[in-house]
C-alpha positions in Angstrom: 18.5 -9.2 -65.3 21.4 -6.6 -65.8 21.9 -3.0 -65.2 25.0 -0.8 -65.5 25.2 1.3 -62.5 27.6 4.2 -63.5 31.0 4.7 -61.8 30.1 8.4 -60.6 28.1 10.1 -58.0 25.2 9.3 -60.0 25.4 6.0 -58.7 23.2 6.2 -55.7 20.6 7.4 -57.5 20.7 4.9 -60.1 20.5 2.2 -57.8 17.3 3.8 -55.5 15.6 3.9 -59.0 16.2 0.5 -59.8 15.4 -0.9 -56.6 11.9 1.6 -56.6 11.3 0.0 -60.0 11.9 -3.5 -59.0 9.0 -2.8 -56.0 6.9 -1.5 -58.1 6.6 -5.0 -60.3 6.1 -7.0 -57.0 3.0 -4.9 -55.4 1.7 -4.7 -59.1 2.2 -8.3 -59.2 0.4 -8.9 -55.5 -2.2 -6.6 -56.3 -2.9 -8.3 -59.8 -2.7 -12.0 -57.6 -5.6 -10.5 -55.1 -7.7 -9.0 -58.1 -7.7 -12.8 -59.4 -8.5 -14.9 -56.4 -11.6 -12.4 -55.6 -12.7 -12.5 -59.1 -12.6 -16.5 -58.9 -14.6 -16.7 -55.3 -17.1 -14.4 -56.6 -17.8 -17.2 -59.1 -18.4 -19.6 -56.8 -22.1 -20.5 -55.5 -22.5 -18.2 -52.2 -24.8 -21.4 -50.6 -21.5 -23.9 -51.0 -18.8 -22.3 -47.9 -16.9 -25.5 -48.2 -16.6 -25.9 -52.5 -15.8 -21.7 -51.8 -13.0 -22.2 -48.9 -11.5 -25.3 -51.2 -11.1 -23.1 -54.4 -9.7 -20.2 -52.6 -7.1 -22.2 -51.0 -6.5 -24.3 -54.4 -6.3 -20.9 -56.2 -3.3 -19.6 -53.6 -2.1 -23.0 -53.2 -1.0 -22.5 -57.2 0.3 -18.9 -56.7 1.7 -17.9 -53.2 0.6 -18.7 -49.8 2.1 -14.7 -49.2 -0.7 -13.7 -51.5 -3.2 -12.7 -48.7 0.0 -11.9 -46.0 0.1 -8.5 -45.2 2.0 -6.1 -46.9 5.3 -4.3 -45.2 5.3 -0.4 -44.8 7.0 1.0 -47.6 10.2 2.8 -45.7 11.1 5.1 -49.0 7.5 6.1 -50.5 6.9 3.2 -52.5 3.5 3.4 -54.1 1.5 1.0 -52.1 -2.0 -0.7 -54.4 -5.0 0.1 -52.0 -7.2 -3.1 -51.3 -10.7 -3.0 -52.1 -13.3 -3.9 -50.2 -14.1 -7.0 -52.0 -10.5 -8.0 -51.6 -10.8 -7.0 -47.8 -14.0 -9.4 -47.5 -12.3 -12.1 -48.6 -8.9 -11.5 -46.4 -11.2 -11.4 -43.6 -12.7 -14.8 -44.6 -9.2 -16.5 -45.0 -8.5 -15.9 -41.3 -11.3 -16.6 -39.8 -10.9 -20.6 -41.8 -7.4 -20.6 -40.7 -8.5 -19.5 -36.9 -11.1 -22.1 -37.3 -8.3 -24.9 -37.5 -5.8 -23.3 -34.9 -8.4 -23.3 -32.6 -9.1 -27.2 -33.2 -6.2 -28.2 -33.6 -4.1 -25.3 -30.6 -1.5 -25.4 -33.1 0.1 -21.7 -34.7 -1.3 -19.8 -37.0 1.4 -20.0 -39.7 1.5 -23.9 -39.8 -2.4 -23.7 -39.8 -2.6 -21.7 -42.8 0.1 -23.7 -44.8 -1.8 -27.1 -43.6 -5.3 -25.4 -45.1 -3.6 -24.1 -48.6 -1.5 -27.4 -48.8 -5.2 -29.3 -48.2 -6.8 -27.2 -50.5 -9.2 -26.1 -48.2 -10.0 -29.4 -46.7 -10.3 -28.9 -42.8 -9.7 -32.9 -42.4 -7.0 -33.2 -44.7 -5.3 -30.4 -43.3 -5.7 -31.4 -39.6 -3.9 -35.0 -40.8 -1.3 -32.9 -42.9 -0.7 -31.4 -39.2 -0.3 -34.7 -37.6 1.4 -35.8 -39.5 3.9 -32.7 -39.2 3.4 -33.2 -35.3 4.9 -36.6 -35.6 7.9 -35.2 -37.3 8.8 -32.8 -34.6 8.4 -35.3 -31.7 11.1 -37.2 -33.5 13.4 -34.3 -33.8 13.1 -33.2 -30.2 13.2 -36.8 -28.8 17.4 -36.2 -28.1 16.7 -33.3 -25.5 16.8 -33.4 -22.1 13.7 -33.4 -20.5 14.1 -33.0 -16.3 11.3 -30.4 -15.6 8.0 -31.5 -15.3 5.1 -32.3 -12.7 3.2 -34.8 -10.8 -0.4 -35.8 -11.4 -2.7 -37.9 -9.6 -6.4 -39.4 -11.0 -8.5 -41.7 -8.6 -10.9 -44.2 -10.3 -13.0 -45.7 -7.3 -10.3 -48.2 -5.8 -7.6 -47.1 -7.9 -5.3 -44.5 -8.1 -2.2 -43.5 -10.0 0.1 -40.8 -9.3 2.5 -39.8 -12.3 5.5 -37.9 -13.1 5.6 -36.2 -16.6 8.6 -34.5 -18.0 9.1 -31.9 -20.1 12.4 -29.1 -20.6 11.5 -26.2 -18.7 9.7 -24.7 -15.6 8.0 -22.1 -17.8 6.3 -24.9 -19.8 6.2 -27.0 -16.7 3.6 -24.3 -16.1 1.5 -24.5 -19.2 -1.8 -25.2 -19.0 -1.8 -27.3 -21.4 1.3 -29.5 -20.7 -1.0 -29.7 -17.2 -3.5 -31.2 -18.5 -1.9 -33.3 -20.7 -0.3 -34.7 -17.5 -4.0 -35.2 -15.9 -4.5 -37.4 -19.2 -1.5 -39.4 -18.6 -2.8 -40.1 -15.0 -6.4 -41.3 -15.9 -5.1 -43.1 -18.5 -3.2 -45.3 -16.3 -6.3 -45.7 -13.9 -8.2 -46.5 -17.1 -6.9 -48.9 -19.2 -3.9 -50.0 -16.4 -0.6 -50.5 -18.2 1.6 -52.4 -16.5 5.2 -50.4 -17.4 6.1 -46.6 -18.5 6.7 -47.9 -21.8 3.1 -49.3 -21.9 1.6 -45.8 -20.8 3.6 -44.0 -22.8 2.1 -45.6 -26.0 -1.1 -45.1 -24.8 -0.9 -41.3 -24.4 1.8 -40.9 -27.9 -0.7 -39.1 -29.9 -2.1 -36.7 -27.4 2.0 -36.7 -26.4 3.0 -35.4 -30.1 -0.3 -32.9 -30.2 1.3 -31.2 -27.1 5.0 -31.1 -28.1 3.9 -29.7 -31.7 1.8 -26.7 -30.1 5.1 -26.2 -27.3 7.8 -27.3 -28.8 9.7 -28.8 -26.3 10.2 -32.3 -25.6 7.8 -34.5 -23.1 8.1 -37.8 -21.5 6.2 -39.8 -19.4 9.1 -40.7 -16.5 7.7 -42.7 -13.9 4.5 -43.8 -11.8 3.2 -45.5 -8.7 -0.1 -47.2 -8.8 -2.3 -47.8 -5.5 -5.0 -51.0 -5.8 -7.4 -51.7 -2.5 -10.3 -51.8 -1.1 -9.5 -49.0 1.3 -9.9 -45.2 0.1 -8.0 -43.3 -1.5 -6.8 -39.8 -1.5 -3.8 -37.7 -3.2 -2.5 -34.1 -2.5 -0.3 -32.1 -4.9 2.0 -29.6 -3.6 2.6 -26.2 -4.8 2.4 -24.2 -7.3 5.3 -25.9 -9.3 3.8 -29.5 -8.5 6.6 -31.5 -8.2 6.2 -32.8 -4.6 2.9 -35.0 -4.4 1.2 -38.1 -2.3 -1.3 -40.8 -2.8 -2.3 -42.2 0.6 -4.5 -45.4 1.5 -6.5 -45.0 4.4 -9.5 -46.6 6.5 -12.4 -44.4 7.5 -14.2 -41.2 6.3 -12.6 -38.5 4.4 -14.9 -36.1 6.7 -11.8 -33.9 9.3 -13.1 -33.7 12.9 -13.2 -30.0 14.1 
């Protein structure tokens, strides 16, 4: 597209039109796209949710994901399209699906919604798109340092494992989530009783890649010690950072004398 802006004062002005004009065509155009993709859903049998969510996402899927983003404020009076109600409904509805799947899966809303649209509205196909996607991003942060981390501890009658799991910094040291993720690693070593890190550490890859694509940092299972008898067990973690811990064998009761 061309325009001759004039060499004079005039020039500012031509250009603000111009650019007004240009804005003007894309919320026409948005507004147009919304106005479609209701008057498709509403075509659809209200007693089918699933055939509904799948043609909704199919129908952005082949125009713009951006199509139900919201709108920036205008900073220089743009006219803005109101949305109707109908349109509103159906925004609503988006959300809530692509909620639905960030709370299944703890991953971000953003990657969430591109999974759904890219799955056409298929919640399976869309929670192995993002596996698949989690995979990825293990492999690119597989090169960084990980030296944070904490200990865990599981005991499984005779057995217990204590476990050091690494990760890049304190403040996701601290996550909930990276915490229980290092519990996992712990039973799983009392489970199924892998003999070397690298044999743990394939046990617990996928749950290990589920983790790094909702914290993105890079994790690592670094080390463990393994106690076997026919003594008791117990294990004391210390701190609120949890990187000092024990597992002790003893005879007797667990029961302190006052």
């Amino acid at each position: 597209m061309k325009y001759v802006i004039p060499g004079n004062d005039d020039s500012a002005k031509a250009i603000r039109l111009y650019c007004r004009g240009i804005a003007d065509a894309v919320l026409e155009g948005k507004n147009q796209a919304l106005q479609e993709t209701v008057a498709a859903a509403q075509k659809l049998p209200p007693s089918n949710p699933a055939n509904r969510r799948g043609a909704l996402c199919a129908f952005l899927k082949s125009r713009s994901e951006k199509a139900f983003s919201d709108d920036p404020i205008p900073k220089h009076g743009y006219p803005c399209f109101p949305k109707s109600r109908e349109i509103q409904k159906w925004q609503k509805l988006l959300q809530k699906w692509f909620a639905d799947l960030r709370a299944a899966t703890g991953l971000g809303m953003m990657e969430c919604k591109k999974a759904l649209v890219e799955a056409e509205g298929n919640f399976e196909k869309a929670e192995e798109i993002l596996r698949i996607k989690s995979g990825a991003k293990a492999g690119k942060l597989a090169g960084r340092t990980a030296a944070e981390g904490v200990l865990a501890y599981a005991i499984s009658g005779n057995v217990g494992a204590l476990v050091e799991v690494n990760c890049e910094t304190d403040f996701v040291a601290k996550d909930a989530g990276f915490v229980e993720f290092a519990n996992f690693v712990a039973k799983s070593r009392c489970r199924e009783k892998p003999a070397t890190v690298e044999e743990l550490s394939e046990l617990v890859e996928a749950e290990r890649k589920a983790i790094i694509a909702k914290l993105g940092e890079n994790m690592s299972v670094r080390r463990f010690q393994v106690i076997d008898t026919a003594n008791q067990l117990v294990a004391y973690i210390h701190g609120a950072l949890a990187t000092e811990g024990v597992l002790v064998e003893f005879k007797g009761s667990e029961r302190r004398s006052s």
